[in-house]
C-alpha atoms as one frame of an Amber mdcrd trajectory, in Angstrom:
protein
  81.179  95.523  93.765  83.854  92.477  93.611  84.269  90.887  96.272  87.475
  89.886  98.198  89.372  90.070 101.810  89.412  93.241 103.824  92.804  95.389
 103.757  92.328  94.220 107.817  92.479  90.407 107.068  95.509  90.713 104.715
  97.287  93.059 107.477  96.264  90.070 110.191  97.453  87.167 107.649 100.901
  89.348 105.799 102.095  91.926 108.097 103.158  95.403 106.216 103.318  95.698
 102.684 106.517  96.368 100.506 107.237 100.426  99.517 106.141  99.908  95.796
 102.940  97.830  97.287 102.433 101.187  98.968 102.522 103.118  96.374 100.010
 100.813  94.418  97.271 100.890  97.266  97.859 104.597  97.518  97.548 105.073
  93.998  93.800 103.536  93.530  92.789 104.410  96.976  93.237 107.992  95.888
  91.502 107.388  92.595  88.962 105.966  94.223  88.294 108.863  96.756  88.941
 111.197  93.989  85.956 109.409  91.669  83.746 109.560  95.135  84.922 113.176
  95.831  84.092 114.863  92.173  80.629 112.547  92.948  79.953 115.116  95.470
  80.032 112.292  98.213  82.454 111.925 101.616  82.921 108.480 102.131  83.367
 109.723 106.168  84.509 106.365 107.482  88.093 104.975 105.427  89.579 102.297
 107.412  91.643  98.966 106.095  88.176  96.936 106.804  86.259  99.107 104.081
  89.108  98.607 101.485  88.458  95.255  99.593  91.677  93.731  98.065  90.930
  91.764  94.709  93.145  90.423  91.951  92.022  93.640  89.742  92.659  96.443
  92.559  90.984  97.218  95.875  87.338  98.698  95.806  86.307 101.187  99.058
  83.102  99.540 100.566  80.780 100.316 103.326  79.380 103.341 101.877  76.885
 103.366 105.224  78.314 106.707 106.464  78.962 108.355 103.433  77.655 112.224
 103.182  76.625 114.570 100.294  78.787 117.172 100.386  75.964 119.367  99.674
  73.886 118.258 101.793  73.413 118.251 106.008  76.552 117.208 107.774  74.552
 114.916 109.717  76.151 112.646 112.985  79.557 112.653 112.950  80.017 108.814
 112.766  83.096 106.849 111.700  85.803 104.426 113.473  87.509 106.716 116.344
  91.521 105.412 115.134  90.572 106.798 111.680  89.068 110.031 111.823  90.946
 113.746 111.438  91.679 115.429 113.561  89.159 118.216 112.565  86.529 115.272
 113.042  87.466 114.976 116.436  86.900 118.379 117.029  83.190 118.145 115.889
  83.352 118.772 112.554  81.065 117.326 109.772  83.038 115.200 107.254  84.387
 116.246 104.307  86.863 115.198 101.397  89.982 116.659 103.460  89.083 114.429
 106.281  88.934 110.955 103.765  92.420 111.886 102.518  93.474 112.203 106.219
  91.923 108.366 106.943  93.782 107.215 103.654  97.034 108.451 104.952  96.498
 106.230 108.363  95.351 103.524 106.633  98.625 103.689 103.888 100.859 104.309
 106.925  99.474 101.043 108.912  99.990  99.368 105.151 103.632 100.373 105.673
 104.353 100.122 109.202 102.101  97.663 110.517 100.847  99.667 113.485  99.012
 103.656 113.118 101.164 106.262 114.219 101.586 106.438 117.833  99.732 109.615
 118.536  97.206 112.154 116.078  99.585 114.440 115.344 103.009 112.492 113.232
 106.197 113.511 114.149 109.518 112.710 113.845 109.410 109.514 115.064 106.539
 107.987 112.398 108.590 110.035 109.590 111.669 107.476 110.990 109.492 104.581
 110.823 108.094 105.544 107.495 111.399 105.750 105.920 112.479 102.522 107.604
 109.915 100.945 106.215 109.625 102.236 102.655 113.551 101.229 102.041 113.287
  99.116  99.140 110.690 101.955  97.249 112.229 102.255  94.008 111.169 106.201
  94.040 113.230 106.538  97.441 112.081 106.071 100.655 111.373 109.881 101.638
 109.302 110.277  98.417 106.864 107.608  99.748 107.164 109.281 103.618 106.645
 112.543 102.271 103.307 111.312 100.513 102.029 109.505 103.678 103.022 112.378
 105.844 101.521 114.982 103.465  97.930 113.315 103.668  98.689 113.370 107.854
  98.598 116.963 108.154  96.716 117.734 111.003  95.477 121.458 109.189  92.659
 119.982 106.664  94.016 123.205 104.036  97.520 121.449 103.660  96.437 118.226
 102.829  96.574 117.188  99.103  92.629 116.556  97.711  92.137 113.153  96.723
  92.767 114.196  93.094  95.665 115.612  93.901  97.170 113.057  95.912  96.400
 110.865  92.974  99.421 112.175  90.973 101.753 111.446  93.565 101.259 107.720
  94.152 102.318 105.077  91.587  99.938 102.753  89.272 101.325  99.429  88.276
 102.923  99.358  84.443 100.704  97.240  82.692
């Protein structure tokens, strides 16, 4: 695993990232929890200070929590800020509820603060877009992908894979 500064530190030392940066992080954080996901694993605990940010890509760390999906749901776990809403509720963890913490974590990328209450409205969709101005897919693209992964029904939300194809990788 290579090593580098937390997704936290950089927040604490840059502020919010740039639209396109966004899109970037977005783009290999859903690879990653795609890769994880078709492993049969729930990483159960996604949150800027297990996202490692290296000159080749962030890595997902802190595996500590992580389930089998076919195995015993075990303790609930994770950081309160970052879990689903179905999580909250009681519920084991599960792929949906990763894709959930990815969508806090890309919207704190964006805005600099998590949205203001569990459930997004039209306020974080304004802040979103005010934010993601300078995305050279549009601004509401980029909202609409964030928002998407913040559904508060676990069945709407895009799996990992899924969400993959949305999000852009850097031209090399």
């Amino acid at each position: 695993l290579g090593r580098g500064p937390t997704r936290r530190s950089v927040i604490a030392q840059q502020g919010s990232l740039a639209g396109a940066e966004v899109g970037v992080l977005g783009a290999q954080l859903a690879s990653a929890l795609a890769a994880v996901h078709a492993g049969g694993i729930v990483h159960a605990d996604l949150k800027p200070e297990n996202v490692l940010v290296g000159a080749d890509g962030v890595r997902l760390a802190d595996f500590g929590i992580a389930r089998m999906l076919a195995g015993p749901a075990g303790p609930a776990g994770g950081t309160p800020e970052y879990l689903a809403p179905e999580r909250r509720r009681g519920r084991g963890p599960a792929p949906a509820a990763d894709v959930f913490a990815l969508g806090l974590v890309l919207y704190e990328a964006l805005v600099g603060v998590l949205p203001s209450r569990q459930r997004p409205g039209r306020q974080d969709r304004a802040r979103l877009l005010a934010a993601a101005a300078g995305d050279s897919s549009g601004p509401a693209v980029l909202a609409d992908l964030v928002l998407g992964a913040l559904e508060t029904d676990p069945k709407r939300r895009p799996a990992a894979r899924t969400a993959t194809a949305g999000w852009r990788f850097p031209r090399s």
